[in-house]
N, C-alpha and C positions, 0 to 999 in steps of 0.2 A: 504494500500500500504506500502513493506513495506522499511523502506529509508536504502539507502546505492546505491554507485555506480555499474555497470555492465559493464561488456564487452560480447559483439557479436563477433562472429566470423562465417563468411561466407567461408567455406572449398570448395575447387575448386583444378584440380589436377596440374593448375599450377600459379595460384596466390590464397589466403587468404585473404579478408577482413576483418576489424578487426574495428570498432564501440566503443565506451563506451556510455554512461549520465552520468547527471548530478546527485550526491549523491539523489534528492529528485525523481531521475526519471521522470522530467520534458520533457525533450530533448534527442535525439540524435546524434551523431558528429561523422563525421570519424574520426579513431586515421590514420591506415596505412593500406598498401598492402604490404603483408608477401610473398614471394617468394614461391609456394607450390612443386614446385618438389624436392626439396631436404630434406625431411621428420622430420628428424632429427634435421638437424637445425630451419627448421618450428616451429618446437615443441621447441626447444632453444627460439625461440625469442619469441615467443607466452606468454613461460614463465616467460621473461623477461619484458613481459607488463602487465601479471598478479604481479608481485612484485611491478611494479612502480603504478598501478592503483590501486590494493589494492581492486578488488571487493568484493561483497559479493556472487556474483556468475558470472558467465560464461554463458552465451545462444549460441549454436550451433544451425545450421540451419540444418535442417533434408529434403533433398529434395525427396519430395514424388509424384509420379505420379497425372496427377489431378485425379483420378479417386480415390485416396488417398495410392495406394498401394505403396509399397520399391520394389526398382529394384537395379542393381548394384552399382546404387552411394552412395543410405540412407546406405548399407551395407558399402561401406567405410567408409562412416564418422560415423557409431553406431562402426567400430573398431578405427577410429583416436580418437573419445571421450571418450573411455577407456584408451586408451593409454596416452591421454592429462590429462583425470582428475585422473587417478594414479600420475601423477606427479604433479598436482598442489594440490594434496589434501592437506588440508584441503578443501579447495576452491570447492563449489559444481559446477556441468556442469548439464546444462537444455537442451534437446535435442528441438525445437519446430520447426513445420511445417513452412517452407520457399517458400511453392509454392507462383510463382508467382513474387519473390522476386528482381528474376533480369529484370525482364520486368517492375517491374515497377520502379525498380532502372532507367532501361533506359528509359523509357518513362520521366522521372522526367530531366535527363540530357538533353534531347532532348530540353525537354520544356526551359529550363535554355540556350541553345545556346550552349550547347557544344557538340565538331565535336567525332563523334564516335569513329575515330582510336583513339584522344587526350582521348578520356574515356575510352579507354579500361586500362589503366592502375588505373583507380579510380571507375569502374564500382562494383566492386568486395566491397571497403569500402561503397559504394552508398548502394548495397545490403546488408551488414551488418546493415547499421543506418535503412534501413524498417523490418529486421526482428528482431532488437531490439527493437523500436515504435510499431511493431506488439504485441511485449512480453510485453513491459510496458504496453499497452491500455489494455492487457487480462487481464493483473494480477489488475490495476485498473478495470475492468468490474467484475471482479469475486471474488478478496478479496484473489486468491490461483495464489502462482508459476505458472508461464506458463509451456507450456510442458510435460516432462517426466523428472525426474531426471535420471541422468548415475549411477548403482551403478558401486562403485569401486569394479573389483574382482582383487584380489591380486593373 
């Protein structure tokens, strides 16, 4: 496994979740809910938690049909993770499968006592700390990066 902190990012077209751990990849936590319709500044603050957090990479959530295919959303977010990791590069971006992510995001709030409309504004970071927890547990079960790396095309 290997150590250094990470940030998740749960892309949605009108809020962003946004996740880190802990440097040993222990835990998950929500940081925030990023604003997602205003693109541009999305990608502003985004990068502004990538400078304060300092990771050693980036996990995007790649939402995929269950049956595992991409439909029009993975294609948004395989173009917002080019566009994000042009800009944070050095800093690599891991694209990993997110099915599933927000149900069980809410199933977890539900369980916890809290009222759906009050989640809707924190469902988004919920969904980022499981598809982070999903990337740490792969990357501990297998010894390799979760996912797929973004390259950067210039």
């Amino acid at each position: 496994m290997r150590r250094g902190r990470r940030l998740a990012v749960d892309v949605g077209d009108a809020r962003i979740g946004v996740a880190s751990c802990d440097p040993d990849g222990i835990l998950a936590t929500p940081v925030e809910t990023v604003p997602g319709r205003d693109v541009p500044a999305a990608h502003r603050r985004l990068r502004q938690l990538v400078e304060e957090y300092e990771p050693i990479e980036v996990i995007l959530g790649l939402p995929r049909s269950l049956g595992g295919g991409e439909g029009p959303a993975a294609v948004k977010v395989r173009e917002f993770a080019q566009v994000f990791a042009r800009s944070i590069a050095p800093v690599p971006v891991r694209l990993v499968d997110e099915r599933m992510t927000t149900v069980t995001a809410a199933q977890g709030m539900r369980a916890s006592g809290v009222k759906s409309k009050k989640g809707r504004s924190v469902i988004d970071q919920a969904a980022a700390v499981v598809i982070l927890q999903n990337a740490l547990e792969s990357e501990r079960a297998s010894g390799n990066p979760p996912g797929e790396g973004v390259e950067v095309v210039v």
